[in-house]
MMTF fields as JSON, N, C-alpha, C and O atoms, coordinates in Angstrom:
{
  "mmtfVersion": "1.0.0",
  "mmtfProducer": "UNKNOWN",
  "numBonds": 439,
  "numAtoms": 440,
  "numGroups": 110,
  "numChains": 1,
  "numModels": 1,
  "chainsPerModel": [1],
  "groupsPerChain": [110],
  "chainIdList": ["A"],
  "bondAtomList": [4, 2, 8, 6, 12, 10, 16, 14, 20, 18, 24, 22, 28, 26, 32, 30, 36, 34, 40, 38, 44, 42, 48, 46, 52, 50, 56, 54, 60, 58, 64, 62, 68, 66, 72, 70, 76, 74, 80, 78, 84, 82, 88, 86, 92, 90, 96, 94, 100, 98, 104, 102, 108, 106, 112, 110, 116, 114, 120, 118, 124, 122, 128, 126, 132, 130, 136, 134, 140, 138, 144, 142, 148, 146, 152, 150, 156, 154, 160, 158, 164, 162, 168, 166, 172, 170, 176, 174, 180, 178, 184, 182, 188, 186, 192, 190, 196, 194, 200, 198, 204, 202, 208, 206, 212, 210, 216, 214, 220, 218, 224, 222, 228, 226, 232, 230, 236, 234, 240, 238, 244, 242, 248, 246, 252, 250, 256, 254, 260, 258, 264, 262, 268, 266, 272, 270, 276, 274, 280, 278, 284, 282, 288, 286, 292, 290, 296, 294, 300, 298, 304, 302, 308, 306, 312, 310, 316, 314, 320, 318, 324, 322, 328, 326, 332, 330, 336, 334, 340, 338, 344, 342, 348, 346, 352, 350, 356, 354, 360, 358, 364, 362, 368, 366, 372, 370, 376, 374, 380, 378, 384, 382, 388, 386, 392, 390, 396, 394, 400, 398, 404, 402, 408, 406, 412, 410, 416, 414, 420, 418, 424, 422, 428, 426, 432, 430, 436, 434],
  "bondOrderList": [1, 1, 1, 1, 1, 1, 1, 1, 1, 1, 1, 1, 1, 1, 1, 1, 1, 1, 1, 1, 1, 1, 1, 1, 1, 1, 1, 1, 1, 1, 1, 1, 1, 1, 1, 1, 1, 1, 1, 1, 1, 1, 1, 1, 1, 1, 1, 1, 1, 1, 1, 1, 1, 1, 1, 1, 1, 1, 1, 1, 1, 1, 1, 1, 1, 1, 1, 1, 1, 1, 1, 1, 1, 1, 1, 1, 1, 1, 1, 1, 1, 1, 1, 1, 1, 1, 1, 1, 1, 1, 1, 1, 1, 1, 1, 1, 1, 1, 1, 1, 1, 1, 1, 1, 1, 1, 1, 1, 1],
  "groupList": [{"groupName": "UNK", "atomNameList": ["N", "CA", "C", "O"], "elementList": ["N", "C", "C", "O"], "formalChargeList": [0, 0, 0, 0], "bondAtomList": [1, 0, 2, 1, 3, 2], "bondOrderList": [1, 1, 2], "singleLetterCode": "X", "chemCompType": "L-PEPTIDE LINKING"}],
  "groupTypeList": [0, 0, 0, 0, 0, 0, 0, 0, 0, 0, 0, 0, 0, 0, 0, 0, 0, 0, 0, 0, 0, 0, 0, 0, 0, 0, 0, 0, 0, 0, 0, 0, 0, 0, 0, 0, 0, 0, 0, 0, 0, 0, 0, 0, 0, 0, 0, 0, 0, 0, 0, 0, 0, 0, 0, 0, 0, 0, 0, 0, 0, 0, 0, 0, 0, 0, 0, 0, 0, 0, 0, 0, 0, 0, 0, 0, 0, 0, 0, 0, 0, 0, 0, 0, 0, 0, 0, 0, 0, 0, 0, 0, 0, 0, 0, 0, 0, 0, 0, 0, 0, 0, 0, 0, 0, 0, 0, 0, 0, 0],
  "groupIdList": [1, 2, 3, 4, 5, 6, 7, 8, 9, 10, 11, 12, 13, 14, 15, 16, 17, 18, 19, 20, 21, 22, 23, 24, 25, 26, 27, 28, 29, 30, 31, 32, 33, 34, 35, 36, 37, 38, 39, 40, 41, 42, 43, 44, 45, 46, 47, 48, 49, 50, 51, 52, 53, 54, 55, 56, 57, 58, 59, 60, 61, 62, 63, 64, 65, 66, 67, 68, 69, 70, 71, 72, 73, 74, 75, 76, 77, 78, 79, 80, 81, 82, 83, 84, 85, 86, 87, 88, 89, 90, 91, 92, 93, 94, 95, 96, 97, 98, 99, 100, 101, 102, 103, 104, 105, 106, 107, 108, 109, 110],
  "secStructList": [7, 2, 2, 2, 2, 6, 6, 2, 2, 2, 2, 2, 6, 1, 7, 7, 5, 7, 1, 1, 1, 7, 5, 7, 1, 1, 7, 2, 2, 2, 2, 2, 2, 2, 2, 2, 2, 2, 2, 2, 2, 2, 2, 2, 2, 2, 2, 2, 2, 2, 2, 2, 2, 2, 2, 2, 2, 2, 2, 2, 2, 2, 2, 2, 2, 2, 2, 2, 2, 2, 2, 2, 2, 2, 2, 2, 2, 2, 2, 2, 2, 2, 2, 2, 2, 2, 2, 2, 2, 2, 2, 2, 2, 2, 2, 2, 2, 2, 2, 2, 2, 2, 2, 2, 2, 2, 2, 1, 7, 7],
  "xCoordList": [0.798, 0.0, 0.839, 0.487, 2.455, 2.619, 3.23, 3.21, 3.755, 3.807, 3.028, 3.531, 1.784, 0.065, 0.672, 1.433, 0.146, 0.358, 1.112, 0.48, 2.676, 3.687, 3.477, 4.318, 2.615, 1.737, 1.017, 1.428, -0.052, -0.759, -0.565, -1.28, 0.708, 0.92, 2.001, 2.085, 2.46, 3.534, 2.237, 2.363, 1.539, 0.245, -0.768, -0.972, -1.108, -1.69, -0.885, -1.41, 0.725, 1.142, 1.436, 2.206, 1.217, 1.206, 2.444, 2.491, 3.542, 4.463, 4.221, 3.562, 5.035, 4.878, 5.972, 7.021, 6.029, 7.127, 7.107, 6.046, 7.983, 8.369, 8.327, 7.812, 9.179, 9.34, 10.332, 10.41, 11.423, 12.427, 12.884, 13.985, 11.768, 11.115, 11.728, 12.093, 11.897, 12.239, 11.109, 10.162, 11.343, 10.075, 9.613, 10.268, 8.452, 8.109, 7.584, 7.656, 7.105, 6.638, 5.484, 4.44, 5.295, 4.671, 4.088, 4.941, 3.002, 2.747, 3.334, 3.975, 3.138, 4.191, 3.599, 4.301, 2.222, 1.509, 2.194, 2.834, 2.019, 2.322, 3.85, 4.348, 4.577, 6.129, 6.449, 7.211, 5.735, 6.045, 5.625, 6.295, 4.23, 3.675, 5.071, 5.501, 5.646, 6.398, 7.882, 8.399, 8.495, 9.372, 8.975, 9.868, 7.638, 7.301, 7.251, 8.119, 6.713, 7.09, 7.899, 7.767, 9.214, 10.279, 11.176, 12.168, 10.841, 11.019, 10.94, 11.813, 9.792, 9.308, 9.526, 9.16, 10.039, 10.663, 11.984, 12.381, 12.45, 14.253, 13.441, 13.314, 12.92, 12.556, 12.278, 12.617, 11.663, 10.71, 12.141, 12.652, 12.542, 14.029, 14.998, 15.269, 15.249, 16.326, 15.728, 16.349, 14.302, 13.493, 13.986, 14.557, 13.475, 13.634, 14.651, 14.662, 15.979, 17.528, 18.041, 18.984, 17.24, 17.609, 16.484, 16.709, 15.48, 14.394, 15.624, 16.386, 15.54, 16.856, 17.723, 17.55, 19.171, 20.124, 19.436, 19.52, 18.559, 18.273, 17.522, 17.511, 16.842, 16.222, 17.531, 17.619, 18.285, 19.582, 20.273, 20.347, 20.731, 21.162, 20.167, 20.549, 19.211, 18.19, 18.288, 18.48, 18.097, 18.56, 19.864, 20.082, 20.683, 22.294, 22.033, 22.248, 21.67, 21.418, 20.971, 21.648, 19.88, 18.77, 19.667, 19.78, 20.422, 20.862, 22.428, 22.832, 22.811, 23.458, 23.455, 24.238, 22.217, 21.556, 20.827, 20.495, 20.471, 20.637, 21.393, 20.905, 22.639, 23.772, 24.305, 24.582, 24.394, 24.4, 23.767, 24.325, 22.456, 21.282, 21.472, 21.177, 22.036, 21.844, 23.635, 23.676, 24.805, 25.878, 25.138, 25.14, 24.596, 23.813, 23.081, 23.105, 22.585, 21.34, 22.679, 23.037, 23.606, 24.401, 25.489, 25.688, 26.03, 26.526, 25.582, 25.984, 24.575, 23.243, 22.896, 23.086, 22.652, 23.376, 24.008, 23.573, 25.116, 26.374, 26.099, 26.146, 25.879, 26.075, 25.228, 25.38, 24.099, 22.994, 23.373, 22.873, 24.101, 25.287, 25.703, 25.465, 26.654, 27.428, 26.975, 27.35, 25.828, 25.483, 24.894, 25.0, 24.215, 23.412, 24.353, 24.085, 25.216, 26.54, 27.139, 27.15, 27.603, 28.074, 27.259, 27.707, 25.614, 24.405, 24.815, 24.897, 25.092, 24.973, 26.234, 26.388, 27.067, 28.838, 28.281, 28.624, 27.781, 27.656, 26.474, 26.288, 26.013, 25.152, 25.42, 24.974, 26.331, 27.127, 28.35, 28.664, 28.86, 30.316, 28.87, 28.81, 27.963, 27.269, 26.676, 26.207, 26.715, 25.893, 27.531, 27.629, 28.662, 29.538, 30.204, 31.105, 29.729, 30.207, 29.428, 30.018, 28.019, 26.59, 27.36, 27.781, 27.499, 28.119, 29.258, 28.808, 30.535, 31.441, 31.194, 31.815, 30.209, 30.083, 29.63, 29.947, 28.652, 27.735, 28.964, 29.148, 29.648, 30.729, 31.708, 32.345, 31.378, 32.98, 31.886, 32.287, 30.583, 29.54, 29.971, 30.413, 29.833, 29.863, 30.502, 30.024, 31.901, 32.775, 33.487, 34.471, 32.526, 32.515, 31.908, 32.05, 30.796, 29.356, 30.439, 30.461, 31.241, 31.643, 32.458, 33.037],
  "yCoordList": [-1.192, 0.0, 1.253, 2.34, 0.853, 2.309, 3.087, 4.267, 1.909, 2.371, 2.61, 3.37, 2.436, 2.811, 4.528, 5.261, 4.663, 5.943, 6.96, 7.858, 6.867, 7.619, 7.541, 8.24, 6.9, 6.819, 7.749, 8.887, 7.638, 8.687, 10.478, 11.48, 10.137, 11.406, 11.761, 12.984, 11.346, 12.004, 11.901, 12.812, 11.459, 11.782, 13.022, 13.908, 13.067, 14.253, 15.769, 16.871, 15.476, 16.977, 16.71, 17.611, 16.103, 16.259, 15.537, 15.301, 15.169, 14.175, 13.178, 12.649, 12.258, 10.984, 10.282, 10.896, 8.937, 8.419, 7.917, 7.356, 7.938, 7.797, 5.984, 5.167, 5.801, 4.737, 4.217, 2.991, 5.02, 4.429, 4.853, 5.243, 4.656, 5.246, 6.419, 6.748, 7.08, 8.468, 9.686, 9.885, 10.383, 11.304, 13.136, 14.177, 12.818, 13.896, 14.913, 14.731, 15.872, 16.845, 16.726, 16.622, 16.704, 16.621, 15.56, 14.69, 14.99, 13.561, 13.585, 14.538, 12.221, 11.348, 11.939, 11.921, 12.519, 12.92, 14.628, 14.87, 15.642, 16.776, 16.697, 17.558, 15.951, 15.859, 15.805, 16.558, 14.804, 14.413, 15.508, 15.96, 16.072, 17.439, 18.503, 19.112, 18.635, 19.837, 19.553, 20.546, 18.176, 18.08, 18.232, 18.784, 17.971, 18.01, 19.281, 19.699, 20.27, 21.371, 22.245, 23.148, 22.119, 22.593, 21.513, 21.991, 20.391, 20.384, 21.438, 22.096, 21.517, 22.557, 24.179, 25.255, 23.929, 25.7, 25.834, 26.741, 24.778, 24.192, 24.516, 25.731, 23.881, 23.647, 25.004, 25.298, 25.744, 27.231, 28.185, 28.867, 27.906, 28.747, 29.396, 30.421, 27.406, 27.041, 27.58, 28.075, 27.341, 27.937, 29.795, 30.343, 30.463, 31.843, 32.456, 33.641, 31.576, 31.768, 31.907, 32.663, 30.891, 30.673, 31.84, 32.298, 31.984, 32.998, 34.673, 35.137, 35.1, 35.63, 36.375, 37.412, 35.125, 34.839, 35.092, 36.318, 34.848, 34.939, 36.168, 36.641, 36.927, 38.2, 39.7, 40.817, 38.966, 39.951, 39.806, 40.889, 38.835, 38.817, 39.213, 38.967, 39.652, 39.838, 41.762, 42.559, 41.863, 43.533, 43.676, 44.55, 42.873, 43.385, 43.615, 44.627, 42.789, 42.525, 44.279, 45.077, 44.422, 45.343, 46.583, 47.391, 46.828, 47.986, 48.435, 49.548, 47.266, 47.303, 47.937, 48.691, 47.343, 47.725, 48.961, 49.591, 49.519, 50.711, 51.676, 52.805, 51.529, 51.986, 52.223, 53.336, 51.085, 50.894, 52.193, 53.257, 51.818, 52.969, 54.822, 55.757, 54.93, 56.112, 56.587, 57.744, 55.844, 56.174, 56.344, 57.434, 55.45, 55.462, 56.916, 57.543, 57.231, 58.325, 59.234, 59.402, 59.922, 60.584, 60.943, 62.062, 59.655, 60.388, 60.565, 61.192, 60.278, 60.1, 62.383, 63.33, 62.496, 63.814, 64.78, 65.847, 64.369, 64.4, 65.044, 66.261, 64.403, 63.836, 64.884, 65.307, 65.063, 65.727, 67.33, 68.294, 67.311, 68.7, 69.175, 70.257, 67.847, 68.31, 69.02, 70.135, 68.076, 67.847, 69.552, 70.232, 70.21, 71.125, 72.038, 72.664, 72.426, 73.384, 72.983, 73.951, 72.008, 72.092, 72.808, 73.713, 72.64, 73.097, 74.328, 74.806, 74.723, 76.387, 77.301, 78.503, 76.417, 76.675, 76.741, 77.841, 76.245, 76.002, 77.305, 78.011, 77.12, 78.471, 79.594, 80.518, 79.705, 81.397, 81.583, 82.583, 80.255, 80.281, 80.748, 81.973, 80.205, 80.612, 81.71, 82.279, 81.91, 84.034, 84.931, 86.085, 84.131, 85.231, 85.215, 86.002, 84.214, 83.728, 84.433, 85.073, 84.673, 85.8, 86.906, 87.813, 86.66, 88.495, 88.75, 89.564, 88.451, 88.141, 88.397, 89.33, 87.582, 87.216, 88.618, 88.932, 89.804, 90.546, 91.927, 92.554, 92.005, 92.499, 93.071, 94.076, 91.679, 91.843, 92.065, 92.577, 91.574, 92.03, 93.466, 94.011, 94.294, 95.66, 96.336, 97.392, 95.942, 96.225, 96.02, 96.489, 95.212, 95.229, 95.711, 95.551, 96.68, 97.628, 98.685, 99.202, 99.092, 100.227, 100.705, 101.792],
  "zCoordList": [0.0, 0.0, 0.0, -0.458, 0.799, 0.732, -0.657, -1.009, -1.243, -2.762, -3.41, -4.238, -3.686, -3.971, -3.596, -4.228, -2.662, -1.465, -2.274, -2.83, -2.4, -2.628, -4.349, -4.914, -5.209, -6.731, -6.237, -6.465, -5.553, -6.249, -5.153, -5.137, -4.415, -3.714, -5.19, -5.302, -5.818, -7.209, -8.225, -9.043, -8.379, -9.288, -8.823, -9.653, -8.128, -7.955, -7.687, -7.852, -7.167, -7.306, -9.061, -9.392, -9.902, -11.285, -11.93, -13.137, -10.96, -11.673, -11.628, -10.733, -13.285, -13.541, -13.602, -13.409, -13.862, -14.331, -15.617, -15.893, -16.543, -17.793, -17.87, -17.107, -19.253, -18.865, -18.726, -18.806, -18.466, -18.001, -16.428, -16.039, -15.747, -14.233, -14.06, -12.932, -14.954, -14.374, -14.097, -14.858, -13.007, -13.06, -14.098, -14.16, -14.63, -15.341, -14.688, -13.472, -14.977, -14.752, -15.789, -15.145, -16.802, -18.195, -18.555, -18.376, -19.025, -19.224, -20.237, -20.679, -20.868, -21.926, -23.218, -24.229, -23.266, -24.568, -24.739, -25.762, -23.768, -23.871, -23.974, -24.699, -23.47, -23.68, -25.277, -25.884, -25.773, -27.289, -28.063, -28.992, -27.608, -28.383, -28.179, -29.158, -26.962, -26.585, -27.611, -28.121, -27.858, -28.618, -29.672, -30.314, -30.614, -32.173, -32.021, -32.787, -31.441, -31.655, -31.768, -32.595, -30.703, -30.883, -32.066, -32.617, -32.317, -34.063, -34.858, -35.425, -34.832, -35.932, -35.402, -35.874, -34.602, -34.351, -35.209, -35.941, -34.909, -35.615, -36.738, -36.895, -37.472, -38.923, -39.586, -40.733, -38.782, -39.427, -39.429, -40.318, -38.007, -37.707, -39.333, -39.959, -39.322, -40.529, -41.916, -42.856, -41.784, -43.303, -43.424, -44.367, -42.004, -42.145, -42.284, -42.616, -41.993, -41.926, -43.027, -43.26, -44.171, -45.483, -46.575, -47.696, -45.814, -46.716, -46.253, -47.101, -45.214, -44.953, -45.918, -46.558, -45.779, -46.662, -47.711, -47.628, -49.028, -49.973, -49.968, -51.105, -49.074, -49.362, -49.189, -49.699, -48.271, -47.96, -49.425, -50.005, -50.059, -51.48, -52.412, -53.556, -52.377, -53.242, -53.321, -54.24, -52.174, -51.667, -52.307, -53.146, -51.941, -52.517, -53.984, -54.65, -54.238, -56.008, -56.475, -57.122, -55.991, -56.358, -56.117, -57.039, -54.747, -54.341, -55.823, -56.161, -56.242, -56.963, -58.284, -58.862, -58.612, -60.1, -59.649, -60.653, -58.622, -58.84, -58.45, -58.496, -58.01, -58.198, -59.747, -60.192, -60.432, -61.597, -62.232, -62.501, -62.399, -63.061, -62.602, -63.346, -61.196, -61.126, -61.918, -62.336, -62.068, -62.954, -64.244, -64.817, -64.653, -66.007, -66.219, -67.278, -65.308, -65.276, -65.22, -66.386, -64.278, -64.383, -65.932, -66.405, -66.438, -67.709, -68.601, -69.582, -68.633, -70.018, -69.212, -69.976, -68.426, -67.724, -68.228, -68.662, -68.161, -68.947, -70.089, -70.269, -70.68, -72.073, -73.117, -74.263, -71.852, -72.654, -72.455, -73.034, -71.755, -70.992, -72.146, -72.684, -72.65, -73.511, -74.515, -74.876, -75.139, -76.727, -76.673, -77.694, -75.266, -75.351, -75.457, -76.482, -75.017, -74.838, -76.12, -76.879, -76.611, -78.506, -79.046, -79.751, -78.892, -79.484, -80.11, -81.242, -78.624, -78.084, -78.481, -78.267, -79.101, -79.107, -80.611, -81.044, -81.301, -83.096, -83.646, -84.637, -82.605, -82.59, -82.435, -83.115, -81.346, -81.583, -82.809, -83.455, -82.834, -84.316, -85.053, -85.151, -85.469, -86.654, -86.776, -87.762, -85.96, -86.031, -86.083, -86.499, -85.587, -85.772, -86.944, -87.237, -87.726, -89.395, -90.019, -90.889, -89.967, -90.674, -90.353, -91.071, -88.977, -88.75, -89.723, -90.53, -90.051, -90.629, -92.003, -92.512, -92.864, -93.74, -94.246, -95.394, -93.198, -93.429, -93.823, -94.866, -92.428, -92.708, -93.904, -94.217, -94.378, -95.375, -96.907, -97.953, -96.686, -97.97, -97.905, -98.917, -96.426, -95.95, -96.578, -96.993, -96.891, -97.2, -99.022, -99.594, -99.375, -100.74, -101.623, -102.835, -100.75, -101.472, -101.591, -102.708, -100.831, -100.37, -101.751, -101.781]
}
């Protein structure tokens, strides 16, 4: 009886024994639930570690190409700098060539 006794005095404060008589805290069903779950904490962990890694390279990628694009955008910039200032450079030679040209007519009426 007194082992009866000292059963259900560790059963009712809520510990059990396993089966390799060791004592739980947890029955044998919520124990197994509590490890499948922290399975799957490992599992989700390792998934988000790797979603992660691949979104951090995904950013690199992106931050790159537009690095890329704003050099691009800068000489296209440039460029349009230039072509407008030649514009503007071909445009004054050519009024001072009329002028020139008007000049020396000026000078041949005379």
């Amino acid at each position: 009886m007194e082992g009866e006794d000292q059963a259900d005095v560790i059963s009712v404060a809520g510990m059990q024994f396993d089966d390799l008589s060791k004592i739980r805290v947890l029955d044998p069903e919520k124990h197994e639930q509590t490890e499948a779950l922290g399975e799957e904490c490992r599992t989700f962990l390792e998934k988000m570690n790797t979603f992660h890694s691949t979104v951090g390279g995904l950013v690199s990628l992106v931050d790159k190409l537009a690095a890329a694009v704003d050099d691009e955008k800068m000489k296209a910039i440039g460029a349009r700098a230039a072509m407008e200032s030649l514009s503007k450079k071909r445009e004054s030679e050519e009024q001072l060539l009329l002028s020139m040209i008007a000049e020396r007519r000026a000078q041949l009426d005379r």
